[in-house]
C-alpha positions as CSV (number, residue, x, y, z in Angstrom):
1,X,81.9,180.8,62.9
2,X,81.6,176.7,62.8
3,X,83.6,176.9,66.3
4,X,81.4,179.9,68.2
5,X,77.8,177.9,66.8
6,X,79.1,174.8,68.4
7,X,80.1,176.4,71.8
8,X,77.8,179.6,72.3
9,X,74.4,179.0,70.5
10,X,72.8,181.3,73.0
11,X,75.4,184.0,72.2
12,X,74.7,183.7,68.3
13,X,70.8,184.7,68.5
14,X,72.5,188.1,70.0
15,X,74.4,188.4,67.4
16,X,77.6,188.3,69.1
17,X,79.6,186.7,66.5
18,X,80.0,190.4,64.9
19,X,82.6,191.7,67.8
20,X,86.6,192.3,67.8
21,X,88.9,189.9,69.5
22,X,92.1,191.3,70.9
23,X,95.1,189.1,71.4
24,X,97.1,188.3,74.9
25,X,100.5,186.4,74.3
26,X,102.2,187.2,77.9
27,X,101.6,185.7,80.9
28,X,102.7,189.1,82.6
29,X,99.6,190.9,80.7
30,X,97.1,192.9,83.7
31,X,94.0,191.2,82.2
32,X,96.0,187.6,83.1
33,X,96.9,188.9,86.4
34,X,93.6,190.7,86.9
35,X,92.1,186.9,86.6
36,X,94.0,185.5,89.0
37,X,93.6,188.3,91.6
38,X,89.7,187.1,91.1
39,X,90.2,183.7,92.7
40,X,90.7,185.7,95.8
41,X,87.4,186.5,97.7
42,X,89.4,190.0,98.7
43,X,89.8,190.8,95.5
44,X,87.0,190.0,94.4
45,X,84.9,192.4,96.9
46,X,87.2,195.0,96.1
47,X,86.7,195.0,92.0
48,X,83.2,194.4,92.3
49,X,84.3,191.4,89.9
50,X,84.0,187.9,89.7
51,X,84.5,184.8,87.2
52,X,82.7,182.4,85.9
53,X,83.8,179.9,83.8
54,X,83.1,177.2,81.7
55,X,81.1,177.3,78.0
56,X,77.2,177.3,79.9
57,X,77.8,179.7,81.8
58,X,79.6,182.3,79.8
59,X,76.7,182.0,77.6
60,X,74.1,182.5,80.6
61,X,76.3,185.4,81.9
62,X,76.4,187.2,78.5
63,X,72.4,187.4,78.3
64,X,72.2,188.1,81.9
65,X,74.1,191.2,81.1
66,X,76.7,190.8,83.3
67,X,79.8,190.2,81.7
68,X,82.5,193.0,81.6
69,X,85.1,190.8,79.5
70,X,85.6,187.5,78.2
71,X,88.7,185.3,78.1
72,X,89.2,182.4,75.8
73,X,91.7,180.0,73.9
74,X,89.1,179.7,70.9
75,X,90.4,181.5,67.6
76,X,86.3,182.9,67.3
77,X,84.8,186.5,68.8
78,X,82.2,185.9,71.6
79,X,81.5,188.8,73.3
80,X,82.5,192.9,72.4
81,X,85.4,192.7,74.6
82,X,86.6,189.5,74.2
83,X,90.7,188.4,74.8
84,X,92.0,185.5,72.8
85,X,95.0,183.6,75.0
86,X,97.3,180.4,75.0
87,X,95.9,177.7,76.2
88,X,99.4,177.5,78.4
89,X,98.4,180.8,79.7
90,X,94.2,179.5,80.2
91,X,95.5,177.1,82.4
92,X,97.6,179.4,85.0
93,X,94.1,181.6,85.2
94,X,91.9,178.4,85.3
95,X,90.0,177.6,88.6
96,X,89.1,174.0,87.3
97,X,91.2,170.9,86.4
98,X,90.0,170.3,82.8
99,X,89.5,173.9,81.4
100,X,86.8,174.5,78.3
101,X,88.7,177.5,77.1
102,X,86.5,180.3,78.2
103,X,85.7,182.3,80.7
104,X,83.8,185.7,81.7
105,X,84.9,188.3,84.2
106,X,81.4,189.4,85.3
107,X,80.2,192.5,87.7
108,X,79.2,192.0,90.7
109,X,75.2,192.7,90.2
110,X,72.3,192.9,93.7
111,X,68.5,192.2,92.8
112,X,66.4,192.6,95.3
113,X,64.4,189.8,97.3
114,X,60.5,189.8,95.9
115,X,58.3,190.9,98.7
116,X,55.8,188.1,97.7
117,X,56.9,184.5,97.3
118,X,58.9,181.7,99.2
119,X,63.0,181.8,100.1
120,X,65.6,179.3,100.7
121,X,68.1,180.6,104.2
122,X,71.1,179.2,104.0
123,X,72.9,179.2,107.3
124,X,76.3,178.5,107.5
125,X,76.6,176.0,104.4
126,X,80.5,176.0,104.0
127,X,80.8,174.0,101.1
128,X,80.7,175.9,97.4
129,X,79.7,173.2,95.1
130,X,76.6,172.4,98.1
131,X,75.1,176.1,97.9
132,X,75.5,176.6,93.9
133,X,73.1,173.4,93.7
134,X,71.1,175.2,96.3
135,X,71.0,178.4,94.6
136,X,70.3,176.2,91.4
137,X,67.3,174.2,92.8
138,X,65.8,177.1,94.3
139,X,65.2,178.1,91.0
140,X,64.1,175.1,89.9
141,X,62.0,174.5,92.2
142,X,60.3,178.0,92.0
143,X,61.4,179.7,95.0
144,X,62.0,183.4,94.2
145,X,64.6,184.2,96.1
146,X,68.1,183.0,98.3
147,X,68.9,184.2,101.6
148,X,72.7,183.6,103.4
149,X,73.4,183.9,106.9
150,X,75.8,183.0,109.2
151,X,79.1,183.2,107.4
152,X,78.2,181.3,104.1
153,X,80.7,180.3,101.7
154,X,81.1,183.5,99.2
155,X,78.7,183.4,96.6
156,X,81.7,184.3,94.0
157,X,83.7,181.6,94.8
158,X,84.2,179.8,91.6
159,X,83.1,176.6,92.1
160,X,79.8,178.0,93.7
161,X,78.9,180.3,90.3
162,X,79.8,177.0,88.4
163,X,77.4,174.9,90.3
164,X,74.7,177.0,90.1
165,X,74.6,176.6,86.2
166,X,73.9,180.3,85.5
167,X,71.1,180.6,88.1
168,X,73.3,182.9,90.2
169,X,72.2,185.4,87.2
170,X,69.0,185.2,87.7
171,X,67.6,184.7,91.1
172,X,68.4,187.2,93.7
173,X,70.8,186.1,96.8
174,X,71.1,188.5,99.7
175,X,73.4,188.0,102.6
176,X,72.0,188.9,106.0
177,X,72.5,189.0,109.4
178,X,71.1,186.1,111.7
179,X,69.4,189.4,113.5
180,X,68.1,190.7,110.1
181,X,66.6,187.4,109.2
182,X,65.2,187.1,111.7
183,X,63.6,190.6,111.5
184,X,62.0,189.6,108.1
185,X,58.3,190.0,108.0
186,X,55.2,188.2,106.1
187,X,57.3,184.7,106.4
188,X,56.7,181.6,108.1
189,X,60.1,180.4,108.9
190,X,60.5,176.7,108.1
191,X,62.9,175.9,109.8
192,X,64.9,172.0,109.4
193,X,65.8,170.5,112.7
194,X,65.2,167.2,114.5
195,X,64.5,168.7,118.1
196,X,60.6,169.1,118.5
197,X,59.8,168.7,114.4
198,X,57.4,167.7,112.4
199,X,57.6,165.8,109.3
200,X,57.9,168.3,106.5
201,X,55.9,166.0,103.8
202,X,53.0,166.0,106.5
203,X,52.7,170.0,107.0
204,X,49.5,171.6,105.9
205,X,50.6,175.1,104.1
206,X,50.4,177.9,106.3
207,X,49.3,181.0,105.1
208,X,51.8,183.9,103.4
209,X,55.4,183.5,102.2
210,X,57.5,180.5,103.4
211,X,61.0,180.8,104.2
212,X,62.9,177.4,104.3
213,X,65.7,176.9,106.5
214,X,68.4,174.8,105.5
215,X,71.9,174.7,108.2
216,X,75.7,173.8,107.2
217,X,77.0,170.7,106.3
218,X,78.5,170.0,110.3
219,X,76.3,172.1,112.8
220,X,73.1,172.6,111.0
221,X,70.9,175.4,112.2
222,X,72.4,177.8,114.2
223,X,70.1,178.1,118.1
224,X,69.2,181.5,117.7
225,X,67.2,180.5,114.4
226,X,66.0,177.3,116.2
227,X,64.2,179.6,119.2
228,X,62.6,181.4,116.3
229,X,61.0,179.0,114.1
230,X,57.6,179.4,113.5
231,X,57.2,175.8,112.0
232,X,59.7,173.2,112.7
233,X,60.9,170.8,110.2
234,X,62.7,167.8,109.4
235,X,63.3,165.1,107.1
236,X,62.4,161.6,108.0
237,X,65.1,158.8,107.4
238,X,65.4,155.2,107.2
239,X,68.7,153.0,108.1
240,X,71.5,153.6,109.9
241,X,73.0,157.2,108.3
242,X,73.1,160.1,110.5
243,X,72.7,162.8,107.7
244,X,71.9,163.7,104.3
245,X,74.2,166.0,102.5
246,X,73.1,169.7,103.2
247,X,72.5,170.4,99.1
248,X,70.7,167.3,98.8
249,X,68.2,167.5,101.6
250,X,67.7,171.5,101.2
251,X,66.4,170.1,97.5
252,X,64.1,167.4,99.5
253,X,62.9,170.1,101.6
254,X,62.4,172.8,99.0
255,X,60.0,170.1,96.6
256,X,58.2,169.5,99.8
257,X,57.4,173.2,100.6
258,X,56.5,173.3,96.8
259,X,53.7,170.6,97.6
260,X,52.6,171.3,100.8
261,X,48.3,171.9,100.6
């Protein structure tokens, strides 16, 4: 019990301290092997299943509802179906380089964007560890939703669910079509460019939803969404660097919309 307090003590106000742990001892076992399948985005797609790892987030994913089984190297129960391997064997299903001992396989769950209320549009960001911050300060920053176009890194990709620190569970992310974006209705599309914008700490709120365009890492917005803006934005910068990293300034950009009057 001493061990479950000190690594789950969201799981233990659900009472999930009361379930059976079953043991894995081979490497060849299909729950091991079902694991690593999930580091592929193919496989991933095709289960319905991803994994998130890491003590935080199994705990988030197990109130979210979302978890289908847990896998762990602790000698504790933590969820109703939860497996109990080697650390050996933890480390050949790991997706990080210093493991905590646990992690969830979780299914693959849509919500639907609110009608009322602003969205971040990701477009293009390539980079999992830059749109799991996103996803995580859009929710922080009270946006109520996540939109991904252009070919975004997968969602599922492991480092992505780690970076959002559980807020993949509980903001909705929809992936779209540049055409279907665009097609969206009751938003002002923010969009973050240097061409022909105005500085986005100077904007006046327009009326109705905002939806905040953020582009990838390399290219940033794509033209098509460029021709379309309703209200374009950028960033104003001092010295001599040419960017700002795409997570950071989409988090600039989000406050901003937050405080526009």
């Amino acid at each position: 019990m001493t061990k479950i307090v000190k690594a789950f003590p969201f799981c233990i106000k659900v009472g999930l301290d009361k379930c059976m742990i079953k043991e894995i001892t081979s490497a060849e076992n299909s729950i091991v092997k079902q694991v690593k399948k999930l580091k592929m985005k193919s496989e991933r797609t095709a289960l319905n299943l991803y994994v998130a790892e890491g003590k935080r987030i199994v705990a988030d994913a197990i109130l979210a509802g979302v978890v289908k089984y847990v896998v762990t190297t602790f000698d504790c129960d933590i969820f109703s179906v939860t497996y109990k391997v080697k650390e050996s064997i933890f480390e050949k299903i790991s997706d990080t380089k210093s493991p905590q001992g646990v992690l969830a396989v979780c299914e693959m769950k849509q919500m639907p964007i609110p009608e009322k209320g602003d969205i971040v549009v990701c477009d293009g960001i390539s980079d999992p560890g830059n749109l799991g911050t996103i996803i995580r300060t859009a929710e922080c920053s009270g946006f109520c939703g996540v939109v991904l176009i252009n070919n975004c890194v997968d969602k599922y990709n492991g480092k992505t669910v780690r970076s959002t620190m559980g807020s993949l569970f509980r903001l909705p992310i929809a992936e779209l079509s540049v055409s279907e974006f665009l097609d969206l209705k009751g938003y002002t599309k923010a969009v973050t460019m240097l061409d022909g914008a105005v500085d986005i700490f100077s904007v006046n709120k327009p009326g109705g939803n905002v939806a905040l365009v953020v582009g990838s890492e390399a290219f940033g917005v794509c033209e098509q969404v460029k021709q379309n803006a309703d209200l374009p934005v950028k960033i104003p910068m001092s010295g001599k660097a040419e960017s700002i990293n795409a997570a950071v300034a989409a988090g600039i950009a989000m406050y901003a919309v937050k405080n526009w009057e």
